[in-house]
C-alpha positions, 0 to 999 in steps of 0.5 A: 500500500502506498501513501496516496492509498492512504490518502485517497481512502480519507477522502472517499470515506469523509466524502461518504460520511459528510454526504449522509450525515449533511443529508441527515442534518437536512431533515433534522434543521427545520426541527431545530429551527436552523432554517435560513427564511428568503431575504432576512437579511437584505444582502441574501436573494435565495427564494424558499427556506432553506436548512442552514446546518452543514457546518454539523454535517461536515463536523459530524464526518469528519470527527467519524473518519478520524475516530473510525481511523483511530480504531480501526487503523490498528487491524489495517497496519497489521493487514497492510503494513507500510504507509499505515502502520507508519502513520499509527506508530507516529500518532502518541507524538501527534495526540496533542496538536490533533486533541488542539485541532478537535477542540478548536474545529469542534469549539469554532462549529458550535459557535458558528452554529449559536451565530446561525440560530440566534444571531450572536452579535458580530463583537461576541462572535470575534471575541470567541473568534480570537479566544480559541485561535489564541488558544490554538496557538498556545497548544503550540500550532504556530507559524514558526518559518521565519518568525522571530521571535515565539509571541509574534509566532503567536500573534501572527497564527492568531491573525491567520486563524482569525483572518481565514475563518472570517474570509471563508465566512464572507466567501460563503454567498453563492450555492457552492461557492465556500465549499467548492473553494475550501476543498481545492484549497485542501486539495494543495494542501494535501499535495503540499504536505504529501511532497513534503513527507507530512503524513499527519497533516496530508491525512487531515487535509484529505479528511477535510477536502472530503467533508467539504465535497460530501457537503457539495453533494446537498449544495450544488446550485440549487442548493438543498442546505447552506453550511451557515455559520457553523460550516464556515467556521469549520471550514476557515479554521481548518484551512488555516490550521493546515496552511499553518501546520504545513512545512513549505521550504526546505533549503536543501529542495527548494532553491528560493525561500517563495514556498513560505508565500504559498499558503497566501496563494492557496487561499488567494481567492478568499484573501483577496475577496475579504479585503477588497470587501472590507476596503469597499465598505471602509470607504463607503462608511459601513461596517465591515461585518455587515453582509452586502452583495459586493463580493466577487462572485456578485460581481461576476454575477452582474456582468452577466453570469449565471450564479452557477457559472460565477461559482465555477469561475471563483473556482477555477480562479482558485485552482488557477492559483494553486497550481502555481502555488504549488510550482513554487516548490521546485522553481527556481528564482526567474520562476517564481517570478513568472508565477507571481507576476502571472498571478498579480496580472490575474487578479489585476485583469478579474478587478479590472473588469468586474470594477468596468461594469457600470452596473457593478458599480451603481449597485456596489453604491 
């Protein structure tokens, strides 16, 4: 058996898991009053009511792949030995940091989830934000490459957790859109750290790409269940977890030190939507937490495209930028800068044109 088996399986499992257990989450919803009732609130254009508990699905799955693996990874090594019995031999050094993950990615869900049944103010909502991202990085799941010094290691990986979450949080405003795009970005992430020999976080990448596509089984426009809140916590805390825990730059493989810059690439699409939003509402006096129809796949939306097909563009888009994120880790000094001015041109060409249209801009103002 090879690592990519291993791989493979963790993914078709959660996909397996996240399908059914979203589907279930679907029925239970309107029980539990998660439901998310046509325009309340101004910015949301869907025409029915509809079930806002993916983020529980997705939960629920992945928790079972892990603890399935767990249990069940013992009989596999000795049946299979190799990759599996390597994985379970290093899991008591890794108890720790994936007991941190559990906690944050369970902790953040119900969070969002409080958010999505009762409408928790955005102040109350950050401050929970920042508390199981500080406690995270106090676990010791940090941004160490090329940090100086251990509390900004600290600061930095709170700001990243904290700025992910929020960005995937936005992103979620089209059917499909947030969970297509967090599972191609934990798609580069399992490549990343597949290339990288990290067994421990190519395995939870491929758990969370899974969730994420399972969920896109009930999603897909016209959508049957929005991840809410709680799924978008999930998801945001998960990616940034993974682009924290993953190792980009190895001096002795990689001839510049551009790696360090690929999780930025990765996670491009919601970084750079998160900040032209939150600079767009700055500049027009409203408040960054208050959700509008300003984003990118609503300006793709206005220049003619079908919702589904702006989703598919936001997702190519982000494909696009993984795999030049991912060329990073061979290319030498003039590649890199190719891959980087080809990325700045994209997104330089996509503002360029969503910005052009003059409908864009009457209805952003």
């Amino acid at each position: 058996m090879e690592w990519w088996h291993v791989y493979v399986a963790g993914w078709a499992v959660t996909l397996a898991l996240s399908a059914v257990a979203t589907g279930l989450c679907r029925s239970l919803a309107p029980r539990w009053g998660f439901v998310d009732k046509p325009l309340n609130e101004a910015h949301k254009r869907h025409q029915k009511v509809t079930p806002v508990l993916g983020g529980l699905g997705m939960l629920a799955a992945w928790l079972a792949a892990l603890v399935g693996g767990l249990a069940l990874g013992p009989l596999a090594a000795r049946a299979f030995g190799g990759p599996i019995a390597e994985v379970f031999a290093g899991v008591p050094a890794r108890w720790r940091e994936l007991g941190t993950i559990v906690g944050g990615a369970t902790a953040l869900t119900l969070v969002g989830m409080l958010d999505d049944r009762i409408a928790m103010r955005a102040s109350r909502k950050f401050a929970a934000q920042f508390a199981i991202a500080a406690a995270t990085a106090a676990m010791g799941i940090r941004i160490t490459a090329g940090v100086p010094a251990a509390w900004l290691s600290w600061a930095l990986t709170v700001f990243w957790i904290v700025g992910i979450i929020n960005a995937v949080n936005f992103l979620d405003n089209m059917d499909g859109l947030a969970g297509g795009i967090a599972a191609i970005a934990a798609f580069f992430f399992l490549c990343t750290a597949a290339f990288r020999g990290q067994h421990f976080v190519a395995v939870l990448a491929a758990v969370t790409c899974g969730a994420a596509c399972g969920f896109l089984a009930h999603n897909r426009p016209p959508a049957a269940i929005f991840m809410g809140d709680g799924g978008s916590h999930f998801l945001g805390y998960l990616l940034a977890v993974l682009g924290a825990l993953t190792t980009y730059y190895l001096p002795h493989e990689s001839p510049t030190p551009a790696p360090l810059l690929m999780p930025l690439l990765i996670l491009g699409l919601p970084i750079f939507d998160a900040a032209a939003v939150v600079a767009l509402r700055l500049r027009q006096g409203r408040p960054i937490y208050v959700g509008d129809n300003t984003h990118i796949s609503h300006r793709f939306a206005w220049l003619g495209l079908s919702r589904p097909r702006a989703v598919l563009l936001a997702c190519l888009l982000s494909l696009t930028a993984g795999c030049g994120a991912l060329t990073l880790l061979w290319l030498p000094p003039a590649g890199v800068l190719v891959v980087f001015v080809q990325m700045a041109a994209t997104f330089a060409i996509i503002s360029v044109i969503q910005f052009s249209s003059a409908e864009g801009r009457a209805k952003a103002c």
